[in-house]
N, C-alpha and C positions, 0 to 999 in steps of 0.2 A: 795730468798725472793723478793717480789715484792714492789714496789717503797711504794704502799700503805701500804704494810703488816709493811713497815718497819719504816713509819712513823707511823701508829697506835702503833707500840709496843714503840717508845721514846716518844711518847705524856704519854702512861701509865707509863713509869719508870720515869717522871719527876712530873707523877701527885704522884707516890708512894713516889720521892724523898722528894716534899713540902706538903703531905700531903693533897694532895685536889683530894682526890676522887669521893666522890658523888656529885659533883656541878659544874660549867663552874668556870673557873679561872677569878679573877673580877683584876680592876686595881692596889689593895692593892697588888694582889698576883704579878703582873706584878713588883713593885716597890720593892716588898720583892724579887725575881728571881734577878733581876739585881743587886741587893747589894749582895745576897749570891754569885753569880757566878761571881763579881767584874766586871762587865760591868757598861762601861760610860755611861752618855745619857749627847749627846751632844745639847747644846742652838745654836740655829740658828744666833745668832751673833758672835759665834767661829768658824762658817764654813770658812771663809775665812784664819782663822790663822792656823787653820789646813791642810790649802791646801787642800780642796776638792771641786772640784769644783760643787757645789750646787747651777743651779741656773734655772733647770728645775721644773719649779711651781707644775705640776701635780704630781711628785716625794711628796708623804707622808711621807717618811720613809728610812732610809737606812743603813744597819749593815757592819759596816769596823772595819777596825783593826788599832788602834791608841798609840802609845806612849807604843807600847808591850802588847798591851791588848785589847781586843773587845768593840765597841763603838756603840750606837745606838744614830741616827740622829732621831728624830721624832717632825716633821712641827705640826701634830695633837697637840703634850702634850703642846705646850707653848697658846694652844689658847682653848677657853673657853670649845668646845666638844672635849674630849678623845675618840680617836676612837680604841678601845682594840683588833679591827682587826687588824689593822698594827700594834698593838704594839705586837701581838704574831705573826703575821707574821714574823716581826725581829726578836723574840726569836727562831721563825721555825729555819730561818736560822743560827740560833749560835746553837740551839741541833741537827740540821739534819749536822752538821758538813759543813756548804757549805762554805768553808776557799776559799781564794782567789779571792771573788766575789768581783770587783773592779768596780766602777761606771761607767766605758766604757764598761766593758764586759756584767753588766745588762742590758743596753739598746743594746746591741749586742743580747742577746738573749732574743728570742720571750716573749712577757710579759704571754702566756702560753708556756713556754718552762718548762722542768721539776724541774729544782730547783725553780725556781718562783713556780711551782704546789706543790711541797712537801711543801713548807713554806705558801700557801695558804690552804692545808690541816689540816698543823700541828696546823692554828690559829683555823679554822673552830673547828677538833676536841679537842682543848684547852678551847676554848669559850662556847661550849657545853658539856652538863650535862654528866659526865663521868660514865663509865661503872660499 
């Protein structure tokens, strides 16, 4: 199966899982995702106590694993424009399984390298009107 084929098919079982089929997933659905799948989102004034070090400005967004459980950093939601690309981007990365991506190793790898691509897929086809 191809890197593509394989994100098209978990974009459909998580659109079959919350029920959003014929439409793009809006920020409701985004905020319903992260409570059902028990995902943090963490406030950018916790980055420091969490020890991560956060402090590359162009970074929008960033999916870690915190306190035993998966956490999304996202710079966009505390300020006035929501941007629901990074925020399904991050979800890319918590359904395409990309476990162990640690903030040295993303900018270790090309900002088009394939996990960045799979999770820039998964928002593309999350955000747009589904099949």
């Amino acid at each position: 199966m191809t890197s593509k084929s394989r994100v098209e098919r978990r974009v459909l079982e998580v659109r079959a899982k919350y029920g959003v089929i014929d439409r793009p997933f809006n920020k409701a659905d985004f905020f319903r995702i992260c409570e059902a799948e028990n995902i943090s989102l963490i406030h950018p004034d916790r980055m420091p106590e969490i020890r991560v070090p956060f402090v590359v400005p162009q970074i929008l967004g960033f999916m870690f694993h915190y306190d035993g459980s998966s956490a999304i950093y996202l710079k966009c939601f505390w300020f006035k424009r929501f941007r629901l690309d990074v925020a399904f981007h991050e979800l890319g990365h918590y359904f395409l399984d990309h476990k162990g991506m640690t903030l040295s190793k993303a900018f270790q790898e090309s900002r088009n390298g394939p996990v960045e691509s799979e999770a820039d897929l998964f928002a593309s086809l999350a955000t747009s009107r589904g099949k």
